[in-house]
C-alpha positions in Angstrom: 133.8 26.7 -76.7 137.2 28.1 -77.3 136.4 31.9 -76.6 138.5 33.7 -73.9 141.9 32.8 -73.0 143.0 31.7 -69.1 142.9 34.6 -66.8 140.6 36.4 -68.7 140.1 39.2 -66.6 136.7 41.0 -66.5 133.6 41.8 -67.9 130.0 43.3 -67.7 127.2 41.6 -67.2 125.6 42.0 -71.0 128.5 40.4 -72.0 128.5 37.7 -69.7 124.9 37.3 -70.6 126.0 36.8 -74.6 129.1 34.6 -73.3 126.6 32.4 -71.7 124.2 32.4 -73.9 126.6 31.2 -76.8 127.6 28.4 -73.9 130.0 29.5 -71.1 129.4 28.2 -68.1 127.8 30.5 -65.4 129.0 29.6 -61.3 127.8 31.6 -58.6 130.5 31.2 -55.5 128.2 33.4 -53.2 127.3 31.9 -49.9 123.7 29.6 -49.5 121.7 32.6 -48.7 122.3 35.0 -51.0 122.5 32.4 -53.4 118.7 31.2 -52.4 117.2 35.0 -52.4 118.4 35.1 -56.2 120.6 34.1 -58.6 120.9 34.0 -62.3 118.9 31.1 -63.9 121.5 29.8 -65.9 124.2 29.3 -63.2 125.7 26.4 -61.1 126.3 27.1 -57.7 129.3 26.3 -55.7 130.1 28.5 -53.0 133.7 30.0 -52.8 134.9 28.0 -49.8 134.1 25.2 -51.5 135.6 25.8 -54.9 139.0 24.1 -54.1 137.4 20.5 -53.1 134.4 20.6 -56.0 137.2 21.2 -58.5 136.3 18.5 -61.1 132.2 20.5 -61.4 134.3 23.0 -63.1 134.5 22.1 -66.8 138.4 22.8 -68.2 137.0 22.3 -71.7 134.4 25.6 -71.5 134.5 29.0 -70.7 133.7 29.6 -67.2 132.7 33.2 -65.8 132.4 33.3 -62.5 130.1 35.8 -60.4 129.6 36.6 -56.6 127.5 39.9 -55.0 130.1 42.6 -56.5 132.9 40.9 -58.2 135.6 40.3 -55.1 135.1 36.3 -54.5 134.6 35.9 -58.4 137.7 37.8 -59.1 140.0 35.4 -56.3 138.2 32.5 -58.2 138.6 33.6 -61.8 142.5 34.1 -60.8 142.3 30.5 -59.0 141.3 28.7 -61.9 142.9 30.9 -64.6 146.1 30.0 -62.8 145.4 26.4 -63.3 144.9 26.7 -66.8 140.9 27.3 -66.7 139.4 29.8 -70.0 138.2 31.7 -66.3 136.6 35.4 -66.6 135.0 37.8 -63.8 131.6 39.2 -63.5 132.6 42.6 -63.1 129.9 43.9 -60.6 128.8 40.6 -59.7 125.2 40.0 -59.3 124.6 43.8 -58.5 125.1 44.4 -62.0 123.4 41.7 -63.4 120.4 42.7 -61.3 121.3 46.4 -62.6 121.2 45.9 -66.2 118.0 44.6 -66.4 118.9 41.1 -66.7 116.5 37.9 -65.0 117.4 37.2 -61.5 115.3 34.2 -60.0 114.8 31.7 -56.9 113.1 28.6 -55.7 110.0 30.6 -55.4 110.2 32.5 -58.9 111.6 36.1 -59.3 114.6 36.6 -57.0 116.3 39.9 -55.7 119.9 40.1 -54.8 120.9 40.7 -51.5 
């Protein structure tokens, strides 16, 4: 996918949605917890602290859009890996806005609410 650029900056969660659903990669850096009361069904998780030594789960050859509870830890990791070359974009609003515009949040045990 050759869309975005590194250090892509921001933005919303219906474009996100189209971004992912046209194949960039979706990664949730939120802690276990929040990560296990809901997520979006199409993303990888790997918390934030342990972005740096999970590295090579990152595809460099795809967009990646990164997403956490309102944007903070995406936004430190979108700059991490935009720095390092990365197509890398922020989930502005993180998973609040995801959940606010309507679109699917699951878990283990079907729908999902984030918390």
């Amino acid at each position: 996918m050759s869309q975005g650029s590194p250090s892509a900056g921001a933005i919303g969660p219906l474009e996100a949605h189209a971004l992912i659903e046209a194949g960039a990669r979706l990664i949730d850096v939120r802690e276990p917890q929040e990560w296990e009361a809901g997520r979006a069904p199409q993303a990888q998780h790997i918390p934030l602290g342990e972005l740096q030594h999970r590295v090579a789960e990152v595809p460099f050859d795809e967009t990646v859009v990164f997403v956490c509870h309102g944007g903070g830890r995406s936004g430190r990791a979108t700059q991490a890996f935009g720095d390092l070359g990365y197509r890398a974009i922020n989930l502005a609003g993180g998973m609040v806005a995801w959940q606010d515009a309507g679109l699917p949040v699951v878990s283990d045990s079907g729908p999902g609410t984030v918390i």
